[in-house]
ROFITOR-704667 format. One record per residue (C-alpha): x, y, z; residue in one letter. Coordinates in steps of 0.2 Angstrom, whole numbers, plus 2048, in hexadecimal, padded with zeros to 3 digits. Layout:
<recs>
XYZA...
</recs>
This chain:
<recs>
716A406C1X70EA316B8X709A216BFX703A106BCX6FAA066CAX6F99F26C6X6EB9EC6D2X6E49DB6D9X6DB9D26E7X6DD9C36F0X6D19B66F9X6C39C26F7X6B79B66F7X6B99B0707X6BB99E704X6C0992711X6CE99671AX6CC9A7713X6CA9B3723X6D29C1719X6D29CA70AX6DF9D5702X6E09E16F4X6EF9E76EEX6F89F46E3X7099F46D9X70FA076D5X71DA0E6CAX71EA1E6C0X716A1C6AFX727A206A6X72DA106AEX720A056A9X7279FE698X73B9FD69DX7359F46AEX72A9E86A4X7389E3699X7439E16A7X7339D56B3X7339CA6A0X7479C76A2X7459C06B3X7359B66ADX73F9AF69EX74F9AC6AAX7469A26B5X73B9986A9X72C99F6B0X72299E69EX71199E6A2X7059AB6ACX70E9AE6BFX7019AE6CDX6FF9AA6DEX6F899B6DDX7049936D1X7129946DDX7199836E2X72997B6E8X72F9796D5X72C98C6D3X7309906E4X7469986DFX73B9A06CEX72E9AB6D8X73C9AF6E5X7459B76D7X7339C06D3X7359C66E5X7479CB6E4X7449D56D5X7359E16DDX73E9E36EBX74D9E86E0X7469F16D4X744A026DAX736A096D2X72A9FF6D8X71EA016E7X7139F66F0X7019F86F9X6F69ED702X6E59EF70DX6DF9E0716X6CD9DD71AX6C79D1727X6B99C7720X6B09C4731X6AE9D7734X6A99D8723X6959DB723X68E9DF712X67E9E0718X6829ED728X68F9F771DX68A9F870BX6789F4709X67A9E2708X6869E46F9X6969D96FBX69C9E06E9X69A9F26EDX6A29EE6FFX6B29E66F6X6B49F56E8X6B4A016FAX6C29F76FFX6CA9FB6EFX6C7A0F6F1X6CDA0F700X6DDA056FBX6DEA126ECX6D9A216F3X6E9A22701X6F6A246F4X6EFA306EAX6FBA3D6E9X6F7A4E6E6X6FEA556D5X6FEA436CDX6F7A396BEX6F3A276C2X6EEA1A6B5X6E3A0C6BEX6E49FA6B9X6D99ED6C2X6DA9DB6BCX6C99D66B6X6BE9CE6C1X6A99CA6BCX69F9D86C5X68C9D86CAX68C9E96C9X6929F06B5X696A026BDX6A39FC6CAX6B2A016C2X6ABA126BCX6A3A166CEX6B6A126D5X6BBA1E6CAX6B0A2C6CEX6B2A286DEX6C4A296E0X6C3A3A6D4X6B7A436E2X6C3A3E6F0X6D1A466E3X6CAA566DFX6D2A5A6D2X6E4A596DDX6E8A4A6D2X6E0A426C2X6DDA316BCX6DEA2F6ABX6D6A1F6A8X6D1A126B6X6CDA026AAX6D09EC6AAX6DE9E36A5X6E29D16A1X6F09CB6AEX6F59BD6A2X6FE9C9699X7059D66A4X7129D16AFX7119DE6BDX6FD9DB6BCX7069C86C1X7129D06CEX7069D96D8X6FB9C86D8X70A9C06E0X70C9CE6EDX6FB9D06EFX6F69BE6F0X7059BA700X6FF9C670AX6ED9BE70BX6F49AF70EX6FF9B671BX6F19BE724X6E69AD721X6F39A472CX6FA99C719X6E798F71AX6E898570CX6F7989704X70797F700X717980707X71D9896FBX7139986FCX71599A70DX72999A708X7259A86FEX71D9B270CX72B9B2719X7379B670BX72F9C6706X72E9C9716X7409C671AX7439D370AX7369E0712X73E9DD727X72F9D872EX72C9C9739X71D9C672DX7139CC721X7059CE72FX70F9DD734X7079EE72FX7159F9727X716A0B727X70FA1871DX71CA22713X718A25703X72CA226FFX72AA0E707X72A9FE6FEX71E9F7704X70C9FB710X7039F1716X6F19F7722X6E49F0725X6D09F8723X6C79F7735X6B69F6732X6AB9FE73CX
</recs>
């Protein structure tokens, strides 16, 4: 089986407010990618919802358009969703990664990857671009996830996209983007977002989406969190 993996990251920085990060991931089999697409464009157009969806545009104006975003992951079978969630104050560049905060945050990202490899599989990798220090990042994630492969599964490419114009690039920032707030205690949000929050996780059954969900590889949705050591 083929699939495409639609990355992101949220509060990475570790601004104010921030304690946590997350890095997320939005799965469907490759042969669903282009009917699935359309079908995300409807729901845009249905709901108005013109210009580039993200986390941080969600307001109460928008709040019914992005619930309908919600509903239609959650109703769309062929989509998967995966999260890892980093505690910023465990988070010691200089102890873990040689002082390297850049290298540190792509390890989340293996990590986060690496877990739903599955053996017999293609993937195709697509990380929303983000300025890096360090111009071999995305090849040494790669390589990286390659070695831990070993030849059980393949990557065929593992490259940048522009969100702005790939809608499930968009949905997975949304996904993505609530949890961290979730797990930042919603700091410096709106009312809105936090809205958002409780609704997907009413769709998912959990109190909040604090709550760390099972691993199955058949589930909607996973949520963990990286202990550091």
């Amino acid at each position: 089986m083929q699939y495409v993996v639609y990355c992101d990251e949220s509060r990475h920085d570790g601004g104010s407010g921030s304690r946590y990060m997350a890095i997320g991931s939005l799965w469907l089999p490759r042969d669903r990618k282009q009917a699935v697409t359309e079908a995300l464009r409807r729901v845009f157009r249905e709901t108005k919802l013109g210009a580039e969806l993200k986390w941080s545009k969600v307001s109460n104006a928008r709040l019914d358009a992005y619930k309908r975003i919600v509903d239609f992951f959650f109703e769309e079978g062929a989509l998967r969703f995966r999260a890892v969630v980093v505690d910023h104050a465990q988070f010691d560049p200089a102890r873990l990664h040689g002082g390297d905060r850049e290298l540190g945050f792509y390890r989340f990202y293996y990590e986060l990857l690496a877990n739903w490899l599955g053996p017999g599989h293609e993937y195709l990798i697509l990380l929303d671009f983000k300025q890096n220090k360090g111009a071999d990042r995305y090849t040494s994630l790669r390589t990286a996830l390659e070695r831990r492969t070993k030849g059980k599964s393949w990557i065929t490419d593992l490259t940048v996209i522009d969100s702005q114009q790939t809608p499930l690039a968009q949905l997975c920032d949304i996904l993505t983007g609530s949890v961290a707030a979730a797990w930042c205690g919603y700091a410096g949000t709106v009312g809105a977002k936090q809205q958002i929050g409780d609704y997907i996780s009413r769709r998912l059954g959990v109190p909040t989406l604090k709550s760390l969900t099972a691993s199955s590889e058949d589930a909607k949705v996973n949520l963990s969190e990286i202990a550091l050591p």
